[in-house]
N, C-alpha and C positions, 0 to 999 in steps of 0.2 A: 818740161821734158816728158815725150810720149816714148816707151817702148814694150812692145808685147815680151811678155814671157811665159805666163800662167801654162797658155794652151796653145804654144808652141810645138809642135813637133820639134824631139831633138835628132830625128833620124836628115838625111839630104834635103836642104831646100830649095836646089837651084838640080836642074837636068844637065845634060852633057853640054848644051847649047848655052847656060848659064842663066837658064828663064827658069822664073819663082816656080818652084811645084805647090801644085793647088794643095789645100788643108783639107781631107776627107771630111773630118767634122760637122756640118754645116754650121753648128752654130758657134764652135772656134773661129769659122771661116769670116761669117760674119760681122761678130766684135772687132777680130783683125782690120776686116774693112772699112767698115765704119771710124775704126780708129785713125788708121791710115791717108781717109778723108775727111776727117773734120780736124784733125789737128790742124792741120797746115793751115786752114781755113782760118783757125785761131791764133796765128803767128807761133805756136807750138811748134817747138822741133820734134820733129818724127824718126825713130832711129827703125829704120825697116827690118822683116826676117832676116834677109840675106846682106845688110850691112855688116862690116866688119866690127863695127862699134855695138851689134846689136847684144843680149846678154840677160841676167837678171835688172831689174830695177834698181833694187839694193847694191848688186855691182856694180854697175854703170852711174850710178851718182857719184860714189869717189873716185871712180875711176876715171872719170870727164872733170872732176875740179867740178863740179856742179854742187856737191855736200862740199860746206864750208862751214870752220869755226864758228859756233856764235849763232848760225842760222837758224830760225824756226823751217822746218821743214815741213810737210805734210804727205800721202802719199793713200792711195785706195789698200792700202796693205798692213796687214798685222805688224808686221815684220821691218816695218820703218823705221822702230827703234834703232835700228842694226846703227846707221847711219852718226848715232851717238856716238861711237870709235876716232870721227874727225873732233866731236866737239859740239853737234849742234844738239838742237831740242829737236828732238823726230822724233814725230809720233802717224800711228793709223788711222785712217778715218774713213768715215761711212760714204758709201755713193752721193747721196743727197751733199751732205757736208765738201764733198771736192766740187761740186756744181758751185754752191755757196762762194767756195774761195776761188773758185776760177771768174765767180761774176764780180766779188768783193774785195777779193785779196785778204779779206778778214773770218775769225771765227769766234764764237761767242763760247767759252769755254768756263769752269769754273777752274782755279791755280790748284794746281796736281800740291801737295804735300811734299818735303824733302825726306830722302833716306840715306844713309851711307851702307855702302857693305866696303867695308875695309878688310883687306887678304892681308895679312901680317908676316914675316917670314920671306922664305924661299921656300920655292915650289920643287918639288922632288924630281930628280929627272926624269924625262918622259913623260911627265904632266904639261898638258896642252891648255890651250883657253878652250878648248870645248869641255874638257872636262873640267875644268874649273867653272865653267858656268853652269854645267849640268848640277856638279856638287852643290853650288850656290842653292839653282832652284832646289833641289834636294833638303835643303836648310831650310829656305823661307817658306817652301811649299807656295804652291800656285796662284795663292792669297794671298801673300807674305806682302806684296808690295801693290796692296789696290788701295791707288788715290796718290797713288807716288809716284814721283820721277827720283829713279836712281843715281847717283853717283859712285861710279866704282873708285876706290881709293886704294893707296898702299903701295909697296914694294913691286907687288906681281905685274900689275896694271903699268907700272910707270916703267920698268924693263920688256913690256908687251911690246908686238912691234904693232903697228895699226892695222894690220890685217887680222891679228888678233884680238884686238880692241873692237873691232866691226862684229867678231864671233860673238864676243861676249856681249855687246851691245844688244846685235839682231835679239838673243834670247831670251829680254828683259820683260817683253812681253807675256814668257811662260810662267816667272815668279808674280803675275797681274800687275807691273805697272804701266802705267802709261808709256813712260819711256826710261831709257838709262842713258848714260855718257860715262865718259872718260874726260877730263881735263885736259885741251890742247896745250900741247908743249911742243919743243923743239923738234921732236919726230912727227909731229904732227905737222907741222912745218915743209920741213922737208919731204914729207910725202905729197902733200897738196900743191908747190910749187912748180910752175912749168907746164899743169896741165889745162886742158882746153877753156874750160872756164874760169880757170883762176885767175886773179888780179896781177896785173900787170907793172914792170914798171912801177915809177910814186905812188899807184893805187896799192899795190904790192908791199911795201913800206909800209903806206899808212894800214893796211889790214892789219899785219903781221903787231903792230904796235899795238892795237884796239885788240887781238887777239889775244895774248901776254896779260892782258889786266882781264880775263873769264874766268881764272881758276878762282876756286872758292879762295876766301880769307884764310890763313892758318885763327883756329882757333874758333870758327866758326861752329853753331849748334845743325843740328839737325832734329826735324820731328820725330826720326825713329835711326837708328843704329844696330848694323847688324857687323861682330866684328868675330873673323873666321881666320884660323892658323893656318898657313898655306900647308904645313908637314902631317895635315891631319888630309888630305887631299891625295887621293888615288884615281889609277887609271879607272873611268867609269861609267856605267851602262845604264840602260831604265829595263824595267823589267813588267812592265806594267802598259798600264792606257792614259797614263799621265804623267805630264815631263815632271812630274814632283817623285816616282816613283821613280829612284836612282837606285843606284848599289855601286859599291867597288868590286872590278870584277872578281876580284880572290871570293867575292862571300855568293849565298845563298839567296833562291827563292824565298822570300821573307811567308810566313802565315797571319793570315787576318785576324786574328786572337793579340799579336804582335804589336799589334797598336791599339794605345788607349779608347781614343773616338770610336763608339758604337756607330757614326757613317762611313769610317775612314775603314773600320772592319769590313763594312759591307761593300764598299766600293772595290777593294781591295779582292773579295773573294767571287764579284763579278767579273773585275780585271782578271784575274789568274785563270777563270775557267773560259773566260772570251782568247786569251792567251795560248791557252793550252799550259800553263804550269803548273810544277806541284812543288805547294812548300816545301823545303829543304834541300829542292834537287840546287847542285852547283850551278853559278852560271855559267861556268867553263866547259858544262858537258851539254848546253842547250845549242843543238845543231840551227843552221840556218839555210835557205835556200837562195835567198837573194841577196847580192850586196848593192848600195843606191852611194856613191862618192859627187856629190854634189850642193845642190839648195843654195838660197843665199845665204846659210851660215854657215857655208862650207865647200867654196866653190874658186876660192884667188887662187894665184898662183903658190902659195905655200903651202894653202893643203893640195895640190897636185903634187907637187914637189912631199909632201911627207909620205902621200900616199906610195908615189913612185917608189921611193924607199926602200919601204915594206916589200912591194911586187918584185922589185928588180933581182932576176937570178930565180924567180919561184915560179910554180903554176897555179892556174886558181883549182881549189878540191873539184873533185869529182862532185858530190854532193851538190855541189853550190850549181844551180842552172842556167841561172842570169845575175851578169853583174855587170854594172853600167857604172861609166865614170864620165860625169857632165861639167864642163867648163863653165865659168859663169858670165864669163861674154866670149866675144870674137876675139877679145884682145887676147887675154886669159888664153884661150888656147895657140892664139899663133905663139906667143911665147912658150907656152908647153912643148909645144911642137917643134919651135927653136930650138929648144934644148933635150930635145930628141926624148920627152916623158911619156908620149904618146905611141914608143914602140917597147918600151919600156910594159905600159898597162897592157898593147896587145900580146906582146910576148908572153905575158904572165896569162891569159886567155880572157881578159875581161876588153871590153866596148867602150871605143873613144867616140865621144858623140859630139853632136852642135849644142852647143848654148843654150840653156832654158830652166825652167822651174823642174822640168823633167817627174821625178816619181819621188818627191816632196808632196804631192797630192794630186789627188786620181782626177786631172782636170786635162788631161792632154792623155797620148798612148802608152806612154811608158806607168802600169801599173804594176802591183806585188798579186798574183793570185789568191782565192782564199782559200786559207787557213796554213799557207805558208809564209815564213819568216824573211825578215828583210835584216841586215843590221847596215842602219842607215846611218848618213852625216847630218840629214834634214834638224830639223823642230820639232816638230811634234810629233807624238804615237799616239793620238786620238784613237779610237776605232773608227776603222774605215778609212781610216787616212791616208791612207797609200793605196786603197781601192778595197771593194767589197769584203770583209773577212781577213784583210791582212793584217798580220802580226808584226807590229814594228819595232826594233830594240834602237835605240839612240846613241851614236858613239862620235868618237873623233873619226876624221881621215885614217891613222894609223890605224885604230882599231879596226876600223871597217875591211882596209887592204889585209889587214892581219886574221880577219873570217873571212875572209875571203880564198887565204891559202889555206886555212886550214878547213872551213866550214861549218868552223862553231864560234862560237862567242869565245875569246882569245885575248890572256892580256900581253898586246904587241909587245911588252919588255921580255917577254920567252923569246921571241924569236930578232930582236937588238940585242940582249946580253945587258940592259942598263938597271 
């Protein structure tokens, strides 16, 4: 399955007459096209800009029944993990390596390590899977799982709906493993059923049967265990240049003295002055200029739906300049659109746009300027991530909708009541 997203324009891609608008880019334009012409050539389905199927990658695999239980998948993207929320083994892989498996169908890998992060409890109201996987990486820090494939286990996970399971999934990459998963069960089920690639009929059956026997064993070991109280778990934000730098939003710029590691200090007071922060300030008084509502860990129909939420009845701050909200395919937004969320975002004064990787990373138009602030739904706040100089803070949909009306870093339960 071929489909462009990275360097996508998410502004029109069809003119009045309904012909493709060219990519100013050239060298977007190019890949595009190339892609566009060799796929087919290789029996490869091609999902084009202006198909309605078109979208992130990450989206469009569950979303076509293409990600199934059980699957090894593989994919030119960090972020292939995501894909683990159906059940399979997705993981990222290098240019050279997808040439490999397109000629082979094979990869020569050494077997990743097992891990558990077990969530125990119930999760506080208003706690999301992005903030529960932000907290995760937050715990295991960015190393915490190199040489591991994760399994997410527990209470929180198995009441997730699989839109959430895909959040948590996608981010698995940020705590260094190879990949994560959730265990396919009966909502996993029901969501893969019925759609384009999925098994049909007796094939149907027999999946569903072979699916059922993937869950780990009760009582099974693992090489490493990481087990975390869901009640100790708040709404929450990075503050930093690395998705291991979390906070709940109630606390504080953390300072470099704060932490034991003599690197973690230094790294720490690189990040805060690349940032613009000073230890102690709140993060609820740290204004922003941008808000980014999308990415593949943040882009189905239920973080449009939370976002909507939040927006509905409000206006976006003064302050805030540009705030964009990117669907994660064509489907994803005609159902938004159904359901009428898309006048909902423009009403509140933020941007309903086309389908794409969008300002998750400065590879298309949609970038953050430098030295101002984004508070985004994406992955990563690398520096530079979102374009030359920008500051990125990492949240849920809610939260984001929530700096957005107000213009600063925001914990949404002020303005829910929860």
């Amino acid at each position: 399955l071929a489909v462009p997203d990275h360097n996508v324009p998410t502004t029109a891609r069809v003119d009045a007459d309904g012909h493709l608008l060219a990519i100013t880019d050239s060298q977007s334009s190019a890949q595009i096209a190339a892609l566009r012409g060799n796929a087919p050539q290789f029996g490869i389905r091609y999902i084009d800009t202006a198909d309605r199927e078109q979208g992130i990658v990450h989206v469009v695999g569950p979303e076509q029944g293409f990600s199934l239980p059980g699957a090894t998948i593989v994919c030119g993207d960090s972020h292939t993990a995501c894909h683990g929320g159906i059940g399979a083994l997705a993981f990222g892989i290098g240019t050279t390596e997808v040439e490999h498996v397109l000629a082979t169908q094979t990869l020569l890998l050494r077997q990743s390590k097992t891990m558990e992060v077990r969530v125990e409890g119930d999760l506080q109201p208003g706690i999301t899977p992005k903030d529960l996987i932000l907290h995760i990486v937050g715990v295991i820090g960015t190393a915490g799982g190199t040489g591991y494939v994760i399994e997410y286990r527990g209470k929180a996970f198995e009441e997730m709906s699989i839109e959430g399971r895909l959040t948590v999934c996608n981010m698995s990459i940020e705590g260094g493993a190879r990949a994560g998963l959730v265990a396919p069960d009966e909502k996993t089920f029901e969501y893969v059923k019925g759609r384009p690639y999925a098994p049909k009929g007796a094939e149907w059956d027999k999946a569903v049967a072979w699916w059922r026997s993937l869950a780990t064993d009760p009582g099974a070991t693992f090489d490493k265990s990481v087990v975390i109280n869901a009640a100790d778990i708040e709404t929450t934000v990075t503050w930093g240049t690395s998705p291991e730098d979390t906070a709940a939003i109630g606390g504080y710029v953390p300072a470099p003295e704060s932490f034991a590691d003599p690197s973690k200090q230094q790294a720490v007071k690189v990040s805060l002055d690349y940032m613009g922060l000073t230890p102690g300030t709140k993060l609820t008084d740290v204004e922003v200029q941008n808000v980014f509502i999308g990415s593949c860990t943040n882009s189905r129909i239920e973080d449009i739906r939370a976002a909507a939420a939040i927006l509905k009845g409000r206006k976006k701050a003064d302050n805030v300049k540009w705030a964009i909200v990117v669907p994660g395919s064509g489907l994803v937004k005609e159902q938004a659109e159904a359901e009428g969320l898309d006048k909902i975002i423009t009403d509140a004064g933020l941007e309903w746009r086309e389908p794409g990787c969008s300002a998750c990373l400065a590879m298309n138009p949609d970038k953050v300027p430098p030295g101002e602030r984004c508070a985004s739904t994406s992955n990563r706040n690398f520096t530079g991530r979102q374009g030359p100089g920008s500051r990125t803070h990492l949240m849920s949909p809610a939260m984001a909708a929530a700096a957005a009306i107000t213009g600063r870093l925001t914990d949404v339960r002020e303005l829910t009541g929860q």
